[in-house]
N, C-alpha and C positions, 0 to 999 in steps of 0.2 A: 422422340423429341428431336428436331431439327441442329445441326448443330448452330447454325444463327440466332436461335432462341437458346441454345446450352450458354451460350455466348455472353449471353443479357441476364442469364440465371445467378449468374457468379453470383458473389458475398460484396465486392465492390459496388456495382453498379447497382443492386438492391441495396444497401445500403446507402449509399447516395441519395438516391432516389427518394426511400422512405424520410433519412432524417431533413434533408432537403425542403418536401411538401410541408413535413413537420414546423420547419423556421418559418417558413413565409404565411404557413396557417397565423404562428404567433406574430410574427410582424405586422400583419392585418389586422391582427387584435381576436381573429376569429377561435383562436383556443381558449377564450372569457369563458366561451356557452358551454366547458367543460364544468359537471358541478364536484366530478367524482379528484377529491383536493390528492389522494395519490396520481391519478393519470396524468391531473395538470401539473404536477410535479415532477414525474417521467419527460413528459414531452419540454417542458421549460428545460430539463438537462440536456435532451437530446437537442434541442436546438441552440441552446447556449456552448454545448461539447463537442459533441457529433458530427455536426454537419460541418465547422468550420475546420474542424481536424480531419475529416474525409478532405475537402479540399487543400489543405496543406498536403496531405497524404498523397496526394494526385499531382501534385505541382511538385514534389521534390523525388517523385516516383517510386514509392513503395510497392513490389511487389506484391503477387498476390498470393492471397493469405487464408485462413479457413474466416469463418464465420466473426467465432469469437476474438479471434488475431485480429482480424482486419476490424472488431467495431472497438477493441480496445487498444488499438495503435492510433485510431480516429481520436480516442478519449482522449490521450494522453499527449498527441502535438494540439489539441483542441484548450487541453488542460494551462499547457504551455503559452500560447497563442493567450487565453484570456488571464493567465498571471504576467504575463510581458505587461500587457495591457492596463492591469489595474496599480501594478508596481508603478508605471511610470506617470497614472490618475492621478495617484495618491498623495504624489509629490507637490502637485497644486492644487489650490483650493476650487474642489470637483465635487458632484453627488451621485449618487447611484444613476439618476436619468440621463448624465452625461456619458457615464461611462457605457452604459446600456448602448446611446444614442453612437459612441465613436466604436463600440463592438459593432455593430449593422453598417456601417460603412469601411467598416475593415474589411467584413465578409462580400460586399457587394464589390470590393475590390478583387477579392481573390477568388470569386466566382468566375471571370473571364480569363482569368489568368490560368487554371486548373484546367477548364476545358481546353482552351490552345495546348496547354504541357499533354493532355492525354488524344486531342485530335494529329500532334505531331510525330505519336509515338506508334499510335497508333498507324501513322503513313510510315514509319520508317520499323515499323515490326517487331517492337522489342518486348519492351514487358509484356502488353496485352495479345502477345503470340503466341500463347500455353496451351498444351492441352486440355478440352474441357470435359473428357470425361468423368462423370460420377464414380467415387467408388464402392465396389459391389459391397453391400449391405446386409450382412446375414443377422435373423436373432441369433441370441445365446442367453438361454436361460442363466449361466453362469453371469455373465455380462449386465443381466435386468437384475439378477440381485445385487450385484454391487451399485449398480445406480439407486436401487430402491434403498439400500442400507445407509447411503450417502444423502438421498433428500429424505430421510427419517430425521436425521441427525442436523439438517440442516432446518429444515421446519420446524422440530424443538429448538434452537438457539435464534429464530425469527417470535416463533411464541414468546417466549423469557422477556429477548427486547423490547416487543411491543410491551409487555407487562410492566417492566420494568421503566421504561419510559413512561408509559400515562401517568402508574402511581407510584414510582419513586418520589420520595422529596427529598433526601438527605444533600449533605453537604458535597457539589461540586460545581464546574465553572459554567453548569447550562443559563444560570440567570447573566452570568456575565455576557456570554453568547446571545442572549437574547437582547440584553437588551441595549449591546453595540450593534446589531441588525435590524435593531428598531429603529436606532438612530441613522444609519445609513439609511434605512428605505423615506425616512422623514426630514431628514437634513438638508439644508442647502449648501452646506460644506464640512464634509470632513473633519478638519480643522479646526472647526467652532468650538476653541479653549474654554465655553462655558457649560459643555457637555458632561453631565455627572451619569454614571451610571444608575442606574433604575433602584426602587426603595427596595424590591426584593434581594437585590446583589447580597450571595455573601460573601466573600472576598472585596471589599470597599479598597482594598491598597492595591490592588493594580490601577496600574494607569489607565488613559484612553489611549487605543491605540488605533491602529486600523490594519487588520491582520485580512491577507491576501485570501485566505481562506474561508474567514469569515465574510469579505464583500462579495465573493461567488458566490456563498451562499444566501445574501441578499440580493442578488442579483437572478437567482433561482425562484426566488419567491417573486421579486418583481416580476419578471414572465412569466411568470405563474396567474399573478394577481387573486392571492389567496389569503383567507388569514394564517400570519405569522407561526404564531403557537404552535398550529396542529401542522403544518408542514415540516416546522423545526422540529417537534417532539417525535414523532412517529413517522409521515412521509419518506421524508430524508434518509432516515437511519437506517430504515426495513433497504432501503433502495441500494444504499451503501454496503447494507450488510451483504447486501445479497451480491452485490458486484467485487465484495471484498475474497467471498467464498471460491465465483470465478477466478479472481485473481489467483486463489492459492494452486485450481486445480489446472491454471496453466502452467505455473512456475514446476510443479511437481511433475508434468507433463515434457514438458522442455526438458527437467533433469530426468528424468528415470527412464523415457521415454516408453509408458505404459498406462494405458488408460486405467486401467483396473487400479493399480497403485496410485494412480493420480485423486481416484476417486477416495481409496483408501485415505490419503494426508487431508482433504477434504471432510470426512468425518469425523476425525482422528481430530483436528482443528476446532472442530464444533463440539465434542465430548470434551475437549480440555477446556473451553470456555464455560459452558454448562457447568464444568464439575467445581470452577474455579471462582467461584461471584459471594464469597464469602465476608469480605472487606473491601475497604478502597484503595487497596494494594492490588489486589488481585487482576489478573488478566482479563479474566472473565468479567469484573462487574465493568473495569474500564471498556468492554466492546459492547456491553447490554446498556450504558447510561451515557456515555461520551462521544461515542462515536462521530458525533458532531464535529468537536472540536479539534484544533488545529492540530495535536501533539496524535491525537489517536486517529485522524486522517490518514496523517504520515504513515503511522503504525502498520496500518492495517491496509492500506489502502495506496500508498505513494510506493512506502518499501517495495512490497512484494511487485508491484507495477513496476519500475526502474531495476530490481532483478530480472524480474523478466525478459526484460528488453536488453539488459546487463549477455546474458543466457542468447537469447536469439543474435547478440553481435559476436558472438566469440564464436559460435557455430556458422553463420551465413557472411559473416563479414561485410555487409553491404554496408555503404555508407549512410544508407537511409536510416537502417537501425540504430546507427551511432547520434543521427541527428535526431530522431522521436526522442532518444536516453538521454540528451541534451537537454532537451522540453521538460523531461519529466523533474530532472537533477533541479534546473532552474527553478521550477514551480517549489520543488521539496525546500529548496533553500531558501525563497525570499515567504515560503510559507511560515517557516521554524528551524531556527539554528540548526537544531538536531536534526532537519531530516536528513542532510548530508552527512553526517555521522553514521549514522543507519545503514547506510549504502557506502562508506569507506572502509568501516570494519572488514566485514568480511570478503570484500574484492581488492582489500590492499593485503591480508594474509593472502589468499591466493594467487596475486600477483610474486609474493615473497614465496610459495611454496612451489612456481612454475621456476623460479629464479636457482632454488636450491638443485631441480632437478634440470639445470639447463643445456646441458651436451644432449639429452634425449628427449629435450620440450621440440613442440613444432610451431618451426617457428612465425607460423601468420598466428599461434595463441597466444608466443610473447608480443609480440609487435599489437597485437589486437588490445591487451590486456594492458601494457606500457602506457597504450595513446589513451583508454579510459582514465587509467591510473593523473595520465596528466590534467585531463578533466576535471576530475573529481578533483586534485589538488587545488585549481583553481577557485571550485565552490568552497571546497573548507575554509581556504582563507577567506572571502566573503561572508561564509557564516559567521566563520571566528568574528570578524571587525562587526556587522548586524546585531551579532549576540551578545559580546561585550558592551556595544554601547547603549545597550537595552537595560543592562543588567549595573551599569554602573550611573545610567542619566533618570532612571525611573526608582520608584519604589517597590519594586518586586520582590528586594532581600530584605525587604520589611516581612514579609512571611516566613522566612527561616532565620531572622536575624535582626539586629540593630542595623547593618550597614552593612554595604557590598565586600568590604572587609571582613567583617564579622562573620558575612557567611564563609567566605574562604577558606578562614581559621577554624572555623566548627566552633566559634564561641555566639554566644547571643543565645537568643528567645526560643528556644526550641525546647522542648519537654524532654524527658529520660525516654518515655514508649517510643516518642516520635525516632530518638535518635536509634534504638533498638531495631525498630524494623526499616531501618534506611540503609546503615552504616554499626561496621564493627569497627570502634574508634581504640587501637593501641597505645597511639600517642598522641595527645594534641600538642607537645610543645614542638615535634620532629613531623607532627601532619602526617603521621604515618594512620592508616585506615584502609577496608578493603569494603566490599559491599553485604551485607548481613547476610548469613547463609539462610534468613528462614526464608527469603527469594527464590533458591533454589531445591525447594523441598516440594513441590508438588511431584508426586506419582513419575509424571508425563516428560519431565526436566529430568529427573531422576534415572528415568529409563534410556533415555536419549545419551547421556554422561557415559552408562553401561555399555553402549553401543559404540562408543567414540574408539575403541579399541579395530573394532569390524572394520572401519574405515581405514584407521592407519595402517591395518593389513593389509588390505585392499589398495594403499598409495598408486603404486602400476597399474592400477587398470583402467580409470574412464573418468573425465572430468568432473562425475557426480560425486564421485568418493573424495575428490580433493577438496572442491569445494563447499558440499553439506561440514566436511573437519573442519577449513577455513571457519564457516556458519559459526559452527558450534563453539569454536578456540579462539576466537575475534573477542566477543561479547565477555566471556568467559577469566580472559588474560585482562582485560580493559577492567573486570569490576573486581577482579580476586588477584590478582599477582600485585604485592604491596610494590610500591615506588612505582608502577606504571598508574594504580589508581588513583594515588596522589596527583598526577602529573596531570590524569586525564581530568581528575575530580577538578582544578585548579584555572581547565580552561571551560570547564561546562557545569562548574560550581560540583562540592561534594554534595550537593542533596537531591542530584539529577542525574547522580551516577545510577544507581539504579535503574534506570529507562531505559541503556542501553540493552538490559536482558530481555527487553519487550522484543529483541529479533531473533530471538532461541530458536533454531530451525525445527521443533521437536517435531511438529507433522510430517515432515518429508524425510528428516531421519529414522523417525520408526516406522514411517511406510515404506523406504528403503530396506531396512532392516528385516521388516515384514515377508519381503519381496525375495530376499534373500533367503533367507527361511524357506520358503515355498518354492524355490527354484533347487536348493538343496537334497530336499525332502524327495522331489521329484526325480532329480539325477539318482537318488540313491536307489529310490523304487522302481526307475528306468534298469539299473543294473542288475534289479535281485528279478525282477522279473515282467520285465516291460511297462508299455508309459504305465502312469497312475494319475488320472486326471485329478483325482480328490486332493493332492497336492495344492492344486490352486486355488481352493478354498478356503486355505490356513491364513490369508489377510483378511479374506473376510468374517471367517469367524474369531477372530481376533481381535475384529471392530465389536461383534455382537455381544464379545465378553466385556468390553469397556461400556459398550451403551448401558448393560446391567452391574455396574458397579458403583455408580452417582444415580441417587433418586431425580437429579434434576434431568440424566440427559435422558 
């Protein structure tokens, strides 16, 4: 292959290209003639995401990146780029086809703009000056198994979803979801104070609101031009879930720096969901039935995305990285209060654990980590003011309470079971309270906790062990150490404290662990009596034993 054709092969330029064709098909209106409602679904995000985040990408000069790097750095200033956009919609009386209409001439703008930033750089030889050899490719049977153990594991937690989406009915906020994305796609304004939510709603006490995350996903479906229902129910989720899965095996990639163990947090991720869909607490049912909405977006899908990118800036340092984490922080936060929390916890502990070790820290990690830290400070406080004045001008604390007060206190409408699996309440005259342990009692949590010792031994050695501890002692210290609970329970309500455990790093700490284990095994077998490959099996047969221990995974 030529190298002027290795040239054009990159992940950029095919990327571009394909999501590119992709917009202008939809803009012509010519993806209608698709009949198959997931692919028109596919392509509505990739044109709505994709393509205007490549060109952001291209204009602010993002390096280049593998495959998957470069289409979810596209996602994520694409992601950004259209919550700018609908935050600032939303504020005047707008409808989905305006906003659609002022998305297509934003992009038509930064079309000419991206090419000049990449035809100048291209003259003066900077970024797109790399080398483009391939790198060499070998099988490994060791290496097919671990992929094969990982999409086993991921195709039963795609099975479940899909099941669980068509014939679930029970009690959660999907009718809510549907049916303010009804009212978007049919609305001539936003705003229209005579808009009642749908007779199916069960939750009748929240308000009307217009959540950023919810008009994307109206705005998916409008380029789509599909029915509603079956895009919302199944489309979306299978698509999410499966980008959520990507997500986890970059983040574990970036920390541990091994494909095999990336693959492993990847499983390991999918068997704790599976094993875990037992109630409406549970982690598991919230990724099989909600995935939709705006809190389990975050979750699953903003978090580990803004770590990510968290991870690639402290390592590369480029400023472009700081600016996609920009993108992503903004999206998280004008999406739900919380999703900046999510992302404070555990990069503000290890912000404070670079601090303790600072005569031997280096210093472009404090200065890299500081300038985040100030960031993220900035979104909190905008969540904080978003959140509060949600939480004190609407009826929301009509579900845990009489009154925004009420809920504060832990007095009001709330049942005994309810309070039991929320909150372990000490004191209600002193608001002393920490988060119920039956939370922390799945298997996978439990084991992660056990491990928490391996790391602090490990402190000296490599950014993954600092910050997987961070991960773990953030989430941990915020719902169980009494008087910080209080304090956090007070600015994000006691009945929300709980969600914070939804960022338990357990996949990457037991595939860590895992990893460790097998690297052990192997030094000791190296000394008694040369290598022993069979060593590096011990994560993947480790996954094999957890698939056969829940009938679901």
């Amino acid at each position: 292959m030529s190298p002027s054709l290795r040239q054009w092969l990159r992940p950029a330029p095919v990327i571009g290209a394909a999501s590119g064709i992709l917009w202008l098909l939809q803009l012509t209106g010519m993806t209608t003639a698709v009949s198959n409602s997931f692919v028109a679904v596919l392509v509505s995000l990739v044109a709505l995401l994709v393509f205007p985040g490549w060109l952001l990408a291209r204009l602010i000069g993002v390096v280049r990146t593998s495959w998957l790097e470069e289409t979810f750095v596209d996602i994520a200033l694409g992601l950004g780029l259209a919550s700018a956009l609908i935050f600032v919609a939303v504020n005047t009386p707008t409808n989905i086809t305006s906003i659609a209409f002022f998305h297509t001439i934003l992009v038509l703008l930064l079309a000419p703009l991206a090419l000049l930033a990449m035809w100048l750089r291209w003259r003066r030889r900077l970024s797109d000056n790399e080398a483009t050899e391939p790198p060499v490719w070998r099988f490994s049977w060791l290496n097919a198994a671990y992929w094969l153990a990982a999409a086993i594991a991921v195709a039963a937690a795609i099975y479940v979803l899909v099941d669980h989406a068509a014939y679930y009915f029970g009690p959660t906020d999907r009718p809510n979801i549907l049916a303010w994305i009804r009212h978007f796609l049919t609305t001539d304004f936003f705003f229209d104070r005579g808009f009642r939510l749908a007779p199916e709603v069960v939750f009748t006490t929240l308000r009307e609101k217009v959540q950023t995350l919810n008009v994307l996903a109206a705005l998916v479906v409008h380029g789509a031009d599909i029915p509603l229902d079956w895009a919302y129910l199944i489309d979306l989720p299978v698509i999410l879930a499966l980008a959520a899965f990507v997500l986890t095996y970059l983040v574990a990639k970036e920390l541990l720096h091994d494909t095999r163990l990336a693959l492993v947090a990847v499983a390991l991720l999918s068997i704790w969901l599976l094993s875990d869909i037992d109630n409406g607490d549970t982690n598991g049912l919230g990724f099989m039935l909600r995935l939709i909405e705006d809190k389990y977006v975050l979750k699953h899908l903003l978090f580990p995305l803004s770590i990510w990118l968290y991870l690639r800036y402290l390592g590369r340092g480029a400023w472009q990285n700081l600016v996609v984490l920009a993108a992503v922080l903004f999206s998280a936060t004008v999406s739900h209060p919380l999703g900046i929390l999510f992302f404070a916890l555990p990069t503000g502990l290890y912000w404070l654990f670079i601090l303790a070790d600072f005569k031997r820290a280096d210093g472009k990690l404090v200065r890299r980590t500081t300038i985040v830290l100030g960031l993220t400070v900035l979104f909190v406080g905008a969540a904080y003011l978003q959140g509060r004045e949600f939480l004190t001008t609407s009826n929301t604390a009509g579900l845990y309470a009489g009154s925004y007060d009420e809920m504060l206190s832990l007095r009001g409408g709330l049942d005994t079971e309810y309070r039991a699996r929320r909150l372990l309440i000490f004191s209600l005259d002193y608001q002393l309270y920490i988060g119920s342990l039956h939370l922390i009692s799945h298997p996978f949590i439990l084991l992660t906790l056990a491990c928490t010792p391996l790391l602090a031994w490990r402190w000296n050695s490599r950014l993954p062990e600092r910050f997987l501890l961070a991960a773990v002692l953030a989430p941990m210290i915020a719902v169980y150490m009494p008087g910080i609970s209080t304090i956090v329970g007070k600015v994000i309500s006691p009945w929300m404290l709980w969600r914070l455990l939804w960022i338990f790093p357990a996949p990457y700490v037991l595939a860590y662990t895992l990893g460790a284990i097998a690297d052990a095994v192997q030094r000791h077998q190296a000394i008694q009596a040369g290598r022993y490959p069979l060593a590096k099996w011990v994560p993947l047969v480790a996954v094999a034993f957890c698939e056969s221990c829940w009938p679901h995974a």
